[in-house]
N, C-alpha and C positions, 0 to 999 in steps of 0.2 A: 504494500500500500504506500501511496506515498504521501507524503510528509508536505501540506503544501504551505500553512499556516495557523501562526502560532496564536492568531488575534482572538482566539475562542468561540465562541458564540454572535455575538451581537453584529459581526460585519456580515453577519448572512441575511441580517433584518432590515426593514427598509425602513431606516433611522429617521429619514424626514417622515412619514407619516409618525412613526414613534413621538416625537419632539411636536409634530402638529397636533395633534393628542395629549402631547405631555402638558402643551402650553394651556390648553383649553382647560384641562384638569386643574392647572394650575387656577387660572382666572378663576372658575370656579370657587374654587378652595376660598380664594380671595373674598368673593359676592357671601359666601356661606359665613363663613366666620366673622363679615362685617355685620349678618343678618344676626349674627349670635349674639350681638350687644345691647337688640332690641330688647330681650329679657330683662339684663339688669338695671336699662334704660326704664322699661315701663314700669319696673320696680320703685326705680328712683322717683321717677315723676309722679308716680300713686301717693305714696309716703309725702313728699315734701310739696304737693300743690295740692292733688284733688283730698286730703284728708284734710288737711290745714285749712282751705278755700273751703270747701264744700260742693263743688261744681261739675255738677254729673255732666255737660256738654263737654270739661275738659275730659272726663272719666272715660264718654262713651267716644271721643275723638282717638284719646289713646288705646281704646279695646280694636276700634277697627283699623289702629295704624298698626297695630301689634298683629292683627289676622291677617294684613295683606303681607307684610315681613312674613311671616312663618309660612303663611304657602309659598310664597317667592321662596324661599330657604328650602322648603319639601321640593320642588320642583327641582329646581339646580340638586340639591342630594341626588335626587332621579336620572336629572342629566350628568353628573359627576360620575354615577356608579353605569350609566353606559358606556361613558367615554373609557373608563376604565374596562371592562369590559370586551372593547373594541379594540384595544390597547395588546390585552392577552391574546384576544380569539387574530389578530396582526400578527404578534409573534409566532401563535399555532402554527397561522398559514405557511409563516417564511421558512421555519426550522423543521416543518414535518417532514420533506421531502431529503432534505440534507440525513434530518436524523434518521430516516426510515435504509437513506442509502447505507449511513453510515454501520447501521445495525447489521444491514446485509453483508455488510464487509465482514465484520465481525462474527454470522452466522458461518463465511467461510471458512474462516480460523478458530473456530469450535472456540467462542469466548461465552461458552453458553451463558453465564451468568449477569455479564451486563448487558446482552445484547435484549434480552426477555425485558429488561428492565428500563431502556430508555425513553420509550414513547409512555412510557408511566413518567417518568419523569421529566418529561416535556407537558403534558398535562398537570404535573403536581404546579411546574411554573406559570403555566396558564392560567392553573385556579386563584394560584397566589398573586398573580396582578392584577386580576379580575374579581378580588374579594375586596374586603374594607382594609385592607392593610398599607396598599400606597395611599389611600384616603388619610390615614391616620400620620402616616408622616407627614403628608403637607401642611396636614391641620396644626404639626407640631412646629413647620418653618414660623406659622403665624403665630404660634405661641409669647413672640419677643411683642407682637402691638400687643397684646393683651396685655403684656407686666408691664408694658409704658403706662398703658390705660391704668394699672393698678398706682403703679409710680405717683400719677398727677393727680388720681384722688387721696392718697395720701402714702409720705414716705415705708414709714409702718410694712402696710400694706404691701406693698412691692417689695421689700426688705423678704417678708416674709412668704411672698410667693415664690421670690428667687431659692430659698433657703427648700423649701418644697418639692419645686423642680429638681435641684440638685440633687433631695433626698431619693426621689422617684429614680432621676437617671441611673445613681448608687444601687437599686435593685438591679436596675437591669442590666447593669454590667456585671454584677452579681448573678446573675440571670445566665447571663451568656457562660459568663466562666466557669458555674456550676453545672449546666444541663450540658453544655456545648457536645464534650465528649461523649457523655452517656448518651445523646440525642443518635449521634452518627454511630455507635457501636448498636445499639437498636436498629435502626436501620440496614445493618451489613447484617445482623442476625434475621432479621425479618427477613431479606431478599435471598439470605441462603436456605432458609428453612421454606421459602417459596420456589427456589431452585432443586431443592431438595424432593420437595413436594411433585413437580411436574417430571422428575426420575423416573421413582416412582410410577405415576400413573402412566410413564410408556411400558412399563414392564409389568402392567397390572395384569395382562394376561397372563404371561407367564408366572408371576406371582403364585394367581390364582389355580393355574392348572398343576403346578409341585406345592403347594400348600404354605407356603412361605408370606403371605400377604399379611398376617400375625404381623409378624417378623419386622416386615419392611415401617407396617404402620407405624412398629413400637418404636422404632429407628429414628423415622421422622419424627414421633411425638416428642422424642425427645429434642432431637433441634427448636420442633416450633415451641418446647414449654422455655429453652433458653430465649428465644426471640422474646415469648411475651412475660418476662419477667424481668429482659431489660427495659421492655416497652412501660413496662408500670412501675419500673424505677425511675426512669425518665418522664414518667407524668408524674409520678408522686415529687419527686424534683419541682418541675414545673406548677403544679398546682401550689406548692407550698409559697413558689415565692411570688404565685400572684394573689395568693392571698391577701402576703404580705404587703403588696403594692395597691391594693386595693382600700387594705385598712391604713394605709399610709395614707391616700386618698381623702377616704372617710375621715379621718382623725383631722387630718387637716382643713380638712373644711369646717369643722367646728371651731376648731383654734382661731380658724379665721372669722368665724361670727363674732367668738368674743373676744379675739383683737379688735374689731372695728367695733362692739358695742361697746368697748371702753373707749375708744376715740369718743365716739357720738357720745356719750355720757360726760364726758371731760370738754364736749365740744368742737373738738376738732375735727368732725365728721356727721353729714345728715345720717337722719335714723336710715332714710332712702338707701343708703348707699350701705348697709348691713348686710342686705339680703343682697344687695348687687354685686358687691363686694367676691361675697361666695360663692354664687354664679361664676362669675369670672372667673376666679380660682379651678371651678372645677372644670370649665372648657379649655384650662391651660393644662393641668393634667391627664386629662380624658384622652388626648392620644398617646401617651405615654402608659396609659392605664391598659388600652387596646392593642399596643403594641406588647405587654405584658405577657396578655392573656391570647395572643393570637406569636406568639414568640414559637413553640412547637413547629407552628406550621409555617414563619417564617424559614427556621432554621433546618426544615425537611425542604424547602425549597431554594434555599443558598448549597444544601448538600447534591439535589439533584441538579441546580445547575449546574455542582463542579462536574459533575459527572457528565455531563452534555458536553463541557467545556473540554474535557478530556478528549470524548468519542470523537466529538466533531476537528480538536486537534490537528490528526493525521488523517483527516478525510482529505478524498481528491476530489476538486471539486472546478476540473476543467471539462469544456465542455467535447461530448466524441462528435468524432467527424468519420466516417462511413467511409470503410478503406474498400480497395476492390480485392475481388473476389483472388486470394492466395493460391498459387500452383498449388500446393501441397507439399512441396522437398521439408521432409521433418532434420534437423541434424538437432544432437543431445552431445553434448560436450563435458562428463565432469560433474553428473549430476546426483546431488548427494541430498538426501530428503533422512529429518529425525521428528520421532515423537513430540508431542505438549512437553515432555518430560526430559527429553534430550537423549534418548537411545536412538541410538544408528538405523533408519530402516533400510535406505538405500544407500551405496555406498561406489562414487565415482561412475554411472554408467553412463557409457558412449556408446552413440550408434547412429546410423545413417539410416532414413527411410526415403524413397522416391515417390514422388507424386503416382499417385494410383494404385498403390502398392500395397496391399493389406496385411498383416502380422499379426499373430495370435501370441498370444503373454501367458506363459504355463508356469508353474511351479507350486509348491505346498504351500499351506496356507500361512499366512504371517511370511511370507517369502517378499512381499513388497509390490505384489502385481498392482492392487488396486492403489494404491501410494502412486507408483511409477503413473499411471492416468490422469490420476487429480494433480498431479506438479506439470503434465502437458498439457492440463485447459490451468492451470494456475489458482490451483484454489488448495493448494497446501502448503501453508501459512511457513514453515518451518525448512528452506530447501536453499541451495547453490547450485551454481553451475550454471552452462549457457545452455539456455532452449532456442535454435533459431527455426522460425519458419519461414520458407522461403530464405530469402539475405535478413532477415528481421529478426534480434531478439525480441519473443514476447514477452518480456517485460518493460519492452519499451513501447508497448501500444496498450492504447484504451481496450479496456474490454468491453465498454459499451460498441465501440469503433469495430474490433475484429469479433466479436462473438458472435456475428451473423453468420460466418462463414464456420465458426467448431460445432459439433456437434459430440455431448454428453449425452451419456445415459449412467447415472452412478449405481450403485448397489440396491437403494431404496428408491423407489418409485413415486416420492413423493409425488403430488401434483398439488397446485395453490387454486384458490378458492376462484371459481370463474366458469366458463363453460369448456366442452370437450376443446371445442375450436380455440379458443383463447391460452387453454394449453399447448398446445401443438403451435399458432404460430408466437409463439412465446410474448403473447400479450399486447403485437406489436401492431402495424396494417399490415394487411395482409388478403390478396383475393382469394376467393373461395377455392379455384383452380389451385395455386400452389400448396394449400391445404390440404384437396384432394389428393395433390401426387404424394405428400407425405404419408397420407391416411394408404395410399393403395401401395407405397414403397415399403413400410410396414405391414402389409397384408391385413390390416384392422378395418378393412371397410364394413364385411359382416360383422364385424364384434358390433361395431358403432351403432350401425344401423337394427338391431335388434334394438338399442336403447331407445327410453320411450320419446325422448328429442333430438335421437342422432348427435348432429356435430355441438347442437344447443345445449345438450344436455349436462347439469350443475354438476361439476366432479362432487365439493363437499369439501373440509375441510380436509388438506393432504391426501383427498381423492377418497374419502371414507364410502361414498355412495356405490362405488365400483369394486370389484373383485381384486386378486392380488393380480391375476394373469390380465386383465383389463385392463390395470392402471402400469402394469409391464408394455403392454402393446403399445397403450398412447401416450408414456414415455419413452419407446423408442420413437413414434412418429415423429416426437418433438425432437427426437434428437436429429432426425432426420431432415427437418425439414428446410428447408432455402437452399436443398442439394450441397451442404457443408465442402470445405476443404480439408479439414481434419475431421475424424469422428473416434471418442474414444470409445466404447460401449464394455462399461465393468460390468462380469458376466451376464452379457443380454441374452441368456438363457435359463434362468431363473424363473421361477414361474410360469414357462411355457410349456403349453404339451406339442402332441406331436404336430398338430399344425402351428405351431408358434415355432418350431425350429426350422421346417419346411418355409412360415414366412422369414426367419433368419436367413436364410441360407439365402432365399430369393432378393430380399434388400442386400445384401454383403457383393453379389450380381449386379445388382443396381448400383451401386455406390462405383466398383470398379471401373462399372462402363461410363459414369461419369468424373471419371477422373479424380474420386477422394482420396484420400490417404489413409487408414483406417487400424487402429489397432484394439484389439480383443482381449481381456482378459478371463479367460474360459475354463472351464474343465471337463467339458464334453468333448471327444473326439470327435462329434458330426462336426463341430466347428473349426477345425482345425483342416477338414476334409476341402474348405472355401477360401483358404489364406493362399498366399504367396509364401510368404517365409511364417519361421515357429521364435519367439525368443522365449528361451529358460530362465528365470531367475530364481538363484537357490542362497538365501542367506542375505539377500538385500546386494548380490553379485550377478553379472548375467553370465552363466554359467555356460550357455550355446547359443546361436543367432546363425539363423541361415537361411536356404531356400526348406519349406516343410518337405518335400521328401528327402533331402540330406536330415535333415533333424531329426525326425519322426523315426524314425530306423536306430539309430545311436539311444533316443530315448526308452525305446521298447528294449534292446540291448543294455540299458544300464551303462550304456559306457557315455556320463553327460559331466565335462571336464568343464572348470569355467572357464572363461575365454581370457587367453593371456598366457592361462599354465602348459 
């Protein structure tokens, strides 16, 4: 994969709408929190005019100044919380595509663990820009007019809102430095005990058919009861100290009644301005209060964007440009492929194939065949050496670019969620006609057409609706189809009966006459019956390579030396 850029996340997003949004939100904030003064305002003016005067015109002037103020404020909150909103479901749009590729990347390279897990957490960052919590910081930028406002009704007063503020913010960095850890170690336990979990249910057949699904449950249970007792260490964490932030809060809103009803009592302050006073106070705390108690799900979404920030890292994200269709000349130069784990699987192999020329890959199992496949379509994460096709290292072309021209069939037959047809022409345009020739190059036209929608017809999730020999067939089509230049096909005999090796043998015909290049990893002899030459790999070494009938004779013979000795 390559390495293109180090900027993270955010330059894949389209900043000016981001900023055009962010401004609006802002203004917003602004209108909201000037509308928030009207409270302690109508407070003031009740207490020091219409009590004192007695003058219900002034009473009923300020009841309906005070109701058109609060719906203007309900309204803007409403438009406040779309813009935000719009804000999140923007970024959705721009990083679902990057991250959805990036994951795929990572599905190649068996990262099973974060790949399941990114577009969760692209969503967790959605929800979290799209809830009250950017609300709550702005409201806190505004928090300095309101302790001016405090200031100018009296020193005191703003003396001690400051004192406040500062007490609140001391939670929350108390806050941060307490849960932080615990937050992110819950997290890594939850996604393993959910990675853990979906093992498992691929292997719940077999489980269930040797009796072992006890076993497996008790296995996982015990991961998922460590996830959720750091998860309730980490809330119980969190719930404590927003308690505490809360009756900080509380507490001080009273201290603030009777600081200012000792001013007013001493004179130095209207009774008005007691209850306004408090008010005030607590719209200056109130995002700090929210940021408290919404601190969990901040801090689950600073984690998943590091996690994005990572993925998205080393994604490539230039654009493919559609090469032409490759001869087929395979040369392998030196090519060395090891485990996740760093055991040797393959080890230095060379070899030459000619355009048209088919080659069957034999050896025992754990020998490297299905390894040596996946490193010639480039999807084994772990490898050296030179691949050229034609004059071209593939490693130096897009594989959006060349993959029209290779053609896979791997061991499992997955298919992705979509119809017959959209499997086969791998999702892409494509007319009906070159579809057909895949479908009849693979002899699957009766299979297809027995289905109850033919080419229409929903696979299902990894092709669940269809048989194992079904979803064999129309992943060979697929592999088949746009008449490839290369085609690897790991044992394409697997699930077929005797008419599915009869349509083998017939497309492996087809492929020749059109000039592919093709190589087989097999263990049936009918296969080997349709090749040009046989290669042996015994121990991650090519032990013979030749024309199959020099091969084939030596291999029945036991006499299979590796090449070199």
């Amino acid at each position: 994969m390559q390495a293109t850029s180090s900027k993270g996340v955010w330059h894949l997003v389209d900043r000016a709408a981001v900023l055009r949004l962010g401004i609006g939100g802002g203004l917003l904030t602004f209108a909201i929190n000037a509308i928030g003064l009207v409270s302690p305002l109508f407070f003031t003016q009740v207490y020091d005019r219409v009590l004192t005067t007695g003058s219900l015109p002034t009473l009923i002037a300020l009841v309906l100044a005070a109701i058109i103020a609060i719906g203007l404020g309900a309204a803007f909150e409403q438009w406040r919380s779309v813009t935000f909103t719009r804000i999140g479901a923007g970024v959705y749009v721009d990083l679902e595509t990057p991250v959805f590729r990036a994951s795929h990347a990572q599905a190649v390279e068996g990262e099973q663990g974060r790949r399941s897990r990114s577009l969760d957490d692209l969503e967790t960052v959605r929800a979290t820009i799209s809830g009250p919590l950017p609300a709550s910081l702005l409201d806190l930028i505004f928090a300095p007019v309101l302790l001016i406002t405090l200031y100018l009704m009296n020193v005191w007063l703003g003396h001690f809102a400051l004192f406040t503020l500062a007490l609140m913010a001391g939670v929350t960095v108390i806050t941060q430095w307490t849960i932080g850890t615990s937050m992110a170690k819950a997290a890594e336990a939850s996604h393993a005990a959910s990675s853990a979990a979906e093992s498992h249910l691929r292997s719940a057949e077999a489980a269930t058919a040797m009796g072992y699904q006890e076993r497996a449950m008790a296995r996982w249970a015990t991961r998922n009861r460590d996830a959720v007792r750091a998860h309730i260490q980490s809330a119980a964490q969190a719930g404590w100290l927003t308690a505490l932030g809360r009756a900080v809060r509380s507490g001080a809103q009273i201290l603030m009644i009777a600081i200012a009803a000792s001013l007013a009592v001493t004179g130095q302050l209207s009774a008005g301005a007691i209850i306004a006073a408090s008010i005030i106070l607590g719209r200056i705390v109130q995002p700090v209060d929210a940021l408290l108690g919404g601190w969990r799900q901040l801090g689950q979404a600073r984690l998943a964007a590091d996690r994005l920030r990572h993925l998205l890292s080393a994604s490539s994200e230039s654009e493919a440009t559609r090469v032409q269709r490759p001869a087929g000349r395979l040369m392998v130069n030196g090519l060395t492929a090891a485990s996740p784990s760093g055991v040797a699987i393959l080890r230095g192999l060379s070899f030459v194939i000619e355009p048209g020329q088919s080659v069957a890959v034999l050896g025992p199992t754990g020998s490297g065949k299905s390894t040596l496949l996946r490193c010639l379509m480039g999807v084994w994460p772990r490898m050296s050496g030179l691949i050229r096709l034609d004059a071209t290292p593939l490693d130096e072309i897009d594989r959006r670019a060349i993959g029209a021209w290779l053609g896979f069939l791997p061991q499992s037959s997955d298919l992705a969620p979509g119809t017959i047809a959209e499997n086969i022409a791998r999702f892409g345009e494509a007319t009906p006609d070159a579809i057909e020739a895949a479908v009849r190059m693979a002899d699957a036209t009766a299979i297809i057409a027995a289905l109850p929608k033919g080419l229409d017809t929903e696979v299902g999730e990894a092709g669940a609706h269809l048989s194992a020999g079904q979803r064999r067939r129309i992943a060979l089509a697929r592999a088949l189809f746009g008449s490839p230049a290369l085609v690897c096909l790991d044992e394409p005999e697997a699930n077929l009966d005797r008419d599915g090796e009869v349509a083998l043998a017939g497309a492996l015909q087809q492929l020749k006459a059109a000039g592919s290049t093709v190589l087989i990893a097999a263990h049936r002899p009918s296969v080997v019956a349709h090749v040009d030459l046989v290669m042996v790999i015994n121990e991650g070494s090519i032990a013979q390579f030749g024309p199959a009938a020099e091969v084939m004779p030596a291999i029945v013979a036991g006499n299979v030396r590796r090449v070199g000795q």
